[in-house]
C-alpha positions as CSV (number, residue, x, y, z in Angstrom):
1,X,18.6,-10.7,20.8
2,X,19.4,-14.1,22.3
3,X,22.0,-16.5,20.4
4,X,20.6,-18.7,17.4
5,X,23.0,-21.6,16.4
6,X,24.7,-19.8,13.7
7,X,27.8,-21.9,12.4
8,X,27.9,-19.8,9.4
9,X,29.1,-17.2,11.8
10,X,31.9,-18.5,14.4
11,X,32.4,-16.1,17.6
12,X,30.5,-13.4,16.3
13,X,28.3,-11.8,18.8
14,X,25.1,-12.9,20.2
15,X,23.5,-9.5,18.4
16,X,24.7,-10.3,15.3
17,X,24.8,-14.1,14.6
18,X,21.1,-13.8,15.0
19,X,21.1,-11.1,12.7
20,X,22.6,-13.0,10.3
21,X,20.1,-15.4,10.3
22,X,17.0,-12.8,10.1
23,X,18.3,-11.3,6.9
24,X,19.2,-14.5,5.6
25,X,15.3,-14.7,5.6
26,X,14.4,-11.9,4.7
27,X,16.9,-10.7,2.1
28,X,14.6,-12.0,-0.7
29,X,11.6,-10.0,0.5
30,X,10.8,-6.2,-0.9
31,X,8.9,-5.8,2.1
32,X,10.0,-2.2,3.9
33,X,10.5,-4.4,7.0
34,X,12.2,-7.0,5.6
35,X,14.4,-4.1,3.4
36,X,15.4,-2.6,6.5
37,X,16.8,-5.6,8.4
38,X,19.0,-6.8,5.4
39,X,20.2,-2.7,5.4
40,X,20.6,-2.9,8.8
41,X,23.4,-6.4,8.6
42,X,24.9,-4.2,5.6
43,X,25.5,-1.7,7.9
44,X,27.0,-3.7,10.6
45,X,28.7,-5.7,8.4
46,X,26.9,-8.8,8.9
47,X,26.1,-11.8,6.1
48,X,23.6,-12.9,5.9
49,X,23.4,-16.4,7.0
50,X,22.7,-19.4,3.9
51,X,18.6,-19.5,4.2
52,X,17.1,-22.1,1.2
53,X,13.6,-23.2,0.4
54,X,12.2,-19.6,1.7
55,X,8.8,-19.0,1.3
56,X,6.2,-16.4,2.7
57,X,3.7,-17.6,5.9
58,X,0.7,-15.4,4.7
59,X,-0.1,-13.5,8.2
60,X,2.8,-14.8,9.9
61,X,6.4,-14.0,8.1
62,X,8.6,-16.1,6.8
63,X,10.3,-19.7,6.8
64,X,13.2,-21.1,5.1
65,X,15.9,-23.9,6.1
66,X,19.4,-23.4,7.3
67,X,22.8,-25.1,6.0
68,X,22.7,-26.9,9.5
69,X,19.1,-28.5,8.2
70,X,17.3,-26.4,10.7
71,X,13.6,-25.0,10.2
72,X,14.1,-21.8,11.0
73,X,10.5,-19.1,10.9
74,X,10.3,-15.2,11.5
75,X,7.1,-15.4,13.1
76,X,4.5,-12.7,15.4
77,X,3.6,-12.6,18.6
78,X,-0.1,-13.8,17.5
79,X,1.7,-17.0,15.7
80,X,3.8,-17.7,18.8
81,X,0.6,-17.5,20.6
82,X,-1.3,-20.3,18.3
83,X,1.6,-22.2,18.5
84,X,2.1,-22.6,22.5
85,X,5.4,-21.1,21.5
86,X,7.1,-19.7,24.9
87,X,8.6,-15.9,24.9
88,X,9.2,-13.1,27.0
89,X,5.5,-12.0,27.1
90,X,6.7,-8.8,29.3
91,X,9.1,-7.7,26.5
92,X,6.9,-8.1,24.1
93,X,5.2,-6.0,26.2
94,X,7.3,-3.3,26.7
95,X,8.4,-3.1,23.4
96,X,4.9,-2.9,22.0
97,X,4.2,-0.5,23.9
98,X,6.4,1.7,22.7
99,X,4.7,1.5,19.1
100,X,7.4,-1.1,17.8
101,X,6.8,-4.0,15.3
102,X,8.2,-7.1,17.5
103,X,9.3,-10.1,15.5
104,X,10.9,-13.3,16.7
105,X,13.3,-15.6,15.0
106,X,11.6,-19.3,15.7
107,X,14.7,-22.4,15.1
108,X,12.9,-26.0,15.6
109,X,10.1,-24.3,17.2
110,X,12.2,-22.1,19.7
111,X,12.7,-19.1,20.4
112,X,16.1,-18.0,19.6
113,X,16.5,-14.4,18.7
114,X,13.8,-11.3,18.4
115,X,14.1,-7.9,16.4
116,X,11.5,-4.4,17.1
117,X,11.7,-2.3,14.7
118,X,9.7,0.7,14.3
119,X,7.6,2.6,11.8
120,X,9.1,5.9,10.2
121,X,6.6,7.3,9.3
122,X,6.7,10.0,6.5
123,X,6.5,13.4,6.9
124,X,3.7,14.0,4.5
125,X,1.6,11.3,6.0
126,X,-0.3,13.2,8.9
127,X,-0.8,15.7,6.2
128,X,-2.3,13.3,4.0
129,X,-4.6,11.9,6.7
130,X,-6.1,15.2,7.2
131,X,-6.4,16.1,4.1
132,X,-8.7,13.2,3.4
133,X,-10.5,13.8,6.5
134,X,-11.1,17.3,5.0
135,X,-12.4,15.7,2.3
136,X,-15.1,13.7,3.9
137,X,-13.4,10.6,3.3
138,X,-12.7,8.1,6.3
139,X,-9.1,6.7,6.8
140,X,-9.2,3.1,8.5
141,X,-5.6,1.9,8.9
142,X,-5.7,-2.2,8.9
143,X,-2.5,-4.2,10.3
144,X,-1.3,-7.3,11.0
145,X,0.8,-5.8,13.6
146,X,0.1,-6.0,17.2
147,X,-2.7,-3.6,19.0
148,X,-0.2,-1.4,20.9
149,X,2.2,-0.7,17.7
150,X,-1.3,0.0,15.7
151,X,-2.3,2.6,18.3
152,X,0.6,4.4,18.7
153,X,1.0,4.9,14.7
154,X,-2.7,5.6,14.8
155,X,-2.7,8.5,17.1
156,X,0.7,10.1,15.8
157,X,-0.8,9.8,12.2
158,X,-4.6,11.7,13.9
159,X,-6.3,8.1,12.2
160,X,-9.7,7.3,14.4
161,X,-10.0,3.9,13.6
162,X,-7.8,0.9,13.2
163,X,-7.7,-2.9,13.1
164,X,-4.6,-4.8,14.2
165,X,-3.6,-8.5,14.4
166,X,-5.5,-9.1,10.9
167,X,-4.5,-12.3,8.6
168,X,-4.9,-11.5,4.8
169,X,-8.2,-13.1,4.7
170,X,-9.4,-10.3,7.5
171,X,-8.5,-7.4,5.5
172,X,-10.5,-9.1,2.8
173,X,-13.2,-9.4,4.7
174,X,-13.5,-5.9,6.4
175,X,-12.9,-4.3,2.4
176,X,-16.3,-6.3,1.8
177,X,-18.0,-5.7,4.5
178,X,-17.2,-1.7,3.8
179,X,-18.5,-2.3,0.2
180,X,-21.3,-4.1,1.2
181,X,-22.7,-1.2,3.2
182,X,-22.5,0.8,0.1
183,X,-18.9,2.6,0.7
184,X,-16.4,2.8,-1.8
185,X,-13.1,1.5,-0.5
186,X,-9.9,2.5,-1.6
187,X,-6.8,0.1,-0.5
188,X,-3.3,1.2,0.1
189,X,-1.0,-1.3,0.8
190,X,2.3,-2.6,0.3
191,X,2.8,-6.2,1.3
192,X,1.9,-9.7,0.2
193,X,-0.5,-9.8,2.9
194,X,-2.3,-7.2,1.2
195,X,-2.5,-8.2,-2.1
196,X,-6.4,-9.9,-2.0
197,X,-7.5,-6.7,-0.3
198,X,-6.1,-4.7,-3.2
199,X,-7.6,-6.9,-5.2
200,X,-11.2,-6.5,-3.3
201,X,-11.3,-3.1,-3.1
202,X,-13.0,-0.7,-5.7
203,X,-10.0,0.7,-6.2
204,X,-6.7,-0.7,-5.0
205,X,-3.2,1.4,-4.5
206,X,-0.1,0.0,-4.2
207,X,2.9,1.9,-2.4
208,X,6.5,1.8,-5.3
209,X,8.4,0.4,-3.0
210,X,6.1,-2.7,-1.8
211,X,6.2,-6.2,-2.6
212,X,5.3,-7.0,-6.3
213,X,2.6,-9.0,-5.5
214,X,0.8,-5.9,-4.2
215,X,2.0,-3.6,-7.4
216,X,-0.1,-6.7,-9.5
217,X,-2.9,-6.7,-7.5
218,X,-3.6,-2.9,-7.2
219,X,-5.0,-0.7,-9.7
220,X,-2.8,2.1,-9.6
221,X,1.1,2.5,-8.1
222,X,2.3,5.0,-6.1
223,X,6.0,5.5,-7.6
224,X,7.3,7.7,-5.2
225,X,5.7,5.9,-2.1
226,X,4.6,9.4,-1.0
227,X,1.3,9.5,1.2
228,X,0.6,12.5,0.0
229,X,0.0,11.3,-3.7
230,X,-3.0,9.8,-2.4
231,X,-4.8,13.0,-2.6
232,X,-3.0,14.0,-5.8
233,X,-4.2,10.6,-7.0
234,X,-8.3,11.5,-6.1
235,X,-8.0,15.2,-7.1
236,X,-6.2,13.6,-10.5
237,X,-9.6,11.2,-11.3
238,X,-12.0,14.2,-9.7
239,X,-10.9,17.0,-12.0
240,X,-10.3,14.0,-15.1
241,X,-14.1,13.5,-14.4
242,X,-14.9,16.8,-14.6
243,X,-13.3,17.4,-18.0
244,X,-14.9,14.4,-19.7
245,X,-18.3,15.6,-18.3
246,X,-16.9,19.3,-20.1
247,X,-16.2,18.0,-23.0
248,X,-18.9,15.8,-23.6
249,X,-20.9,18.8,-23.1
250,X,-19.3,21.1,-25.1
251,X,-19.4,18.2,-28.0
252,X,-23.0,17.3,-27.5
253,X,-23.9,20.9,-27.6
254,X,-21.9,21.5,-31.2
255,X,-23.9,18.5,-32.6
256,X,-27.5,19.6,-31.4
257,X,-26.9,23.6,-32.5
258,X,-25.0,23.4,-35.6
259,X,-26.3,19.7,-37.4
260,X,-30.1,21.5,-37.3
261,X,-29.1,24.8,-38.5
262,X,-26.4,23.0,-41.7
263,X,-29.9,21.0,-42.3
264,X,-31.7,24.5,-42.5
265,X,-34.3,23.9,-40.0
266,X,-34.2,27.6,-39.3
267,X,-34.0,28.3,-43.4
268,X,-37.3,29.9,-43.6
269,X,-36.6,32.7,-41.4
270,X,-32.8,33.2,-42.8
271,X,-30.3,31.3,-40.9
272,X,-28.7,28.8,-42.6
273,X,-25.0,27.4,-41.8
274,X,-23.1,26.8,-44.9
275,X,-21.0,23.8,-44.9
276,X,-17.8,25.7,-45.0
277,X,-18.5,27.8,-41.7
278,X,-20.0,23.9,-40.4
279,X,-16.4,22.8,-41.3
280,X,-14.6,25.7,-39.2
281,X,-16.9,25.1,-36.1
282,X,-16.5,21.1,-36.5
283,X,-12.3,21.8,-36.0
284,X,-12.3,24.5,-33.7
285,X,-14.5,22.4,-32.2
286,X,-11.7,19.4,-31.7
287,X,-9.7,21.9,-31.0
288,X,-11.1,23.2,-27.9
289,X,-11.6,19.9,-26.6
290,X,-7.8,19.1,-26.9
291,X,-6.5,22.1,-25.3
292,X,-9.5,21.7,-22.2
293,X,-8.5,18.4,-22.0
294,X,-4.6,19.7,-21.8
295,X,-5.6,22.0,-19.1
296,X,-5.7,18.6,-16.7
297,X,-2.1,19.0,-16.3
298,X,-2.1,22.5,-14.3
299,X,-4.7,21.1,-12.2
């Protein structure tokens, strides 16, 4: 990291007045990213430096102002890009290429400090990946991160296909365009920027430990942020299916045998349900659709 003007933070080093000023900006963010720098300052001991007035750049990060009155911006590559922003492209370079997540601390439109961090991914979430691709079902992973980081979590996680450098409104666009070629999407995501493709999709899941945004957006929540519940979470509404299609069955069948026979269609030839055995076969008929039902939860 290179030294931000941190007065907040007199004679500290370089590393960590810059610090101080990234989780000043991000401390108020539930993004895993963001999470993880404020846990890294804990750790180091670092405050975080007096950020006000921070908001969220859709696609870009986020801005705030300092004590000093400067505008201060946790920004991409991409953004720095837009902007005619200069950096250390070969850096950014190196680092991406090692699958890292490069972000730069932007103060009156310079460059003054930058932070990689890189993905843990979960153990269960090559698993998960193939277990979906088991199931016929095509994992795309979409990021606003930059190509090299995308590809490296791409082939550790065995996914074929992946977008990077997407805005919000991209993500939106590539759910539709799925949809529109008669696909049904499911969305997993966990930050703001993927709230309106949550939203978009046919069914939208949000990781626990995202944003809130997302968790409002998104049909279901994962609680334990666990890939693996993905899977869990299509077996769950495959064998729910399955048991409303049983016991609709099972209930239509009751009505069409035993309504005719209580009428004594089948009188003249000396089968005839009494009310009384129609009354037994009515409840055992609930209750074998309530303990099928209960079955769903040894699936």
């Amino acid at each position: 990291m290179t030294p931000p003007t941190a007065p907040n933070v007199p004679g500290a080093p370089a590393d960590d007045r810059a610090l101080a000023l990234i989780a000043g900006l991000e401390q108020s963010s539930s993004h895993p990213l963001a999470a993880s720098i404020v846990a890294a300052a804990q750790q180091r001991g670092v405050q975080p430096a007096a950020v006000r007035d921070v908001q969220a750049v859709a696609g870009v990060g986020v801005k705030g102002v300092l004590e000093n009155g400067s505008h201060a911006l946790i920004a991409n590559a991409r953004y720095l890009d837009e902007q005619r922003i200069p950096y250390d492209r070969s850096a950014f370079d190196q680092l991406a290429g090692r699958g890292l997540t490069v972000s730069y601390l932007v103060i009156d439109g310079e460059v003054r400090g930058v932070v990689a961090q890189g993905d843990q991914i979960k153990p269960t979430a090559r698993e998960a990946v193939r277990q979906l691709k088991a199931r016929g079902i095509a994992p795309v992973m979409l990021t606003g991160d930059n190509e090299a980081a995308a590809r490296a979590v791409a082939h550790t996680l065995g996914i074929d296909e992946f977008r990077a450098g997407l805005l919000p409104q991209d993500k939106v666009q590539l759910v539709q365009q799925r949809r529109d070629a008669g696909d049904v999407v499911m969305m997993v995501g966990d930050g703001i920027n993927d709230a309106p493709a949550l939203a978009r999709a046919d069914v939208g899941v949000a990781i626990g430990a995202g944003t809130d945004v997302a968790i409002d957006s998104a049909d279901v929540v994962l609680v334990k942020s666990d890939p693996e519940d993905i899977v869990r979470l299509l077996d769950l509404g495959t064998n729910t299916t399955r048991k409303i299609k049983q016991n609709l069955w099972w209930g239509a069948g009751y009505n069409i045998v035993a309504i005719p026979l209580a009428a004594g269609v089948l009188a003249p030839v000396g089968i005839l349900l009494s009310p009384a055995v129609g009354a037994v076969l009515m409840s055992l008929s609930t209750v074998i659709v309530a303990v099928n039902a209960m079955t769903l939860k040894n699936k």
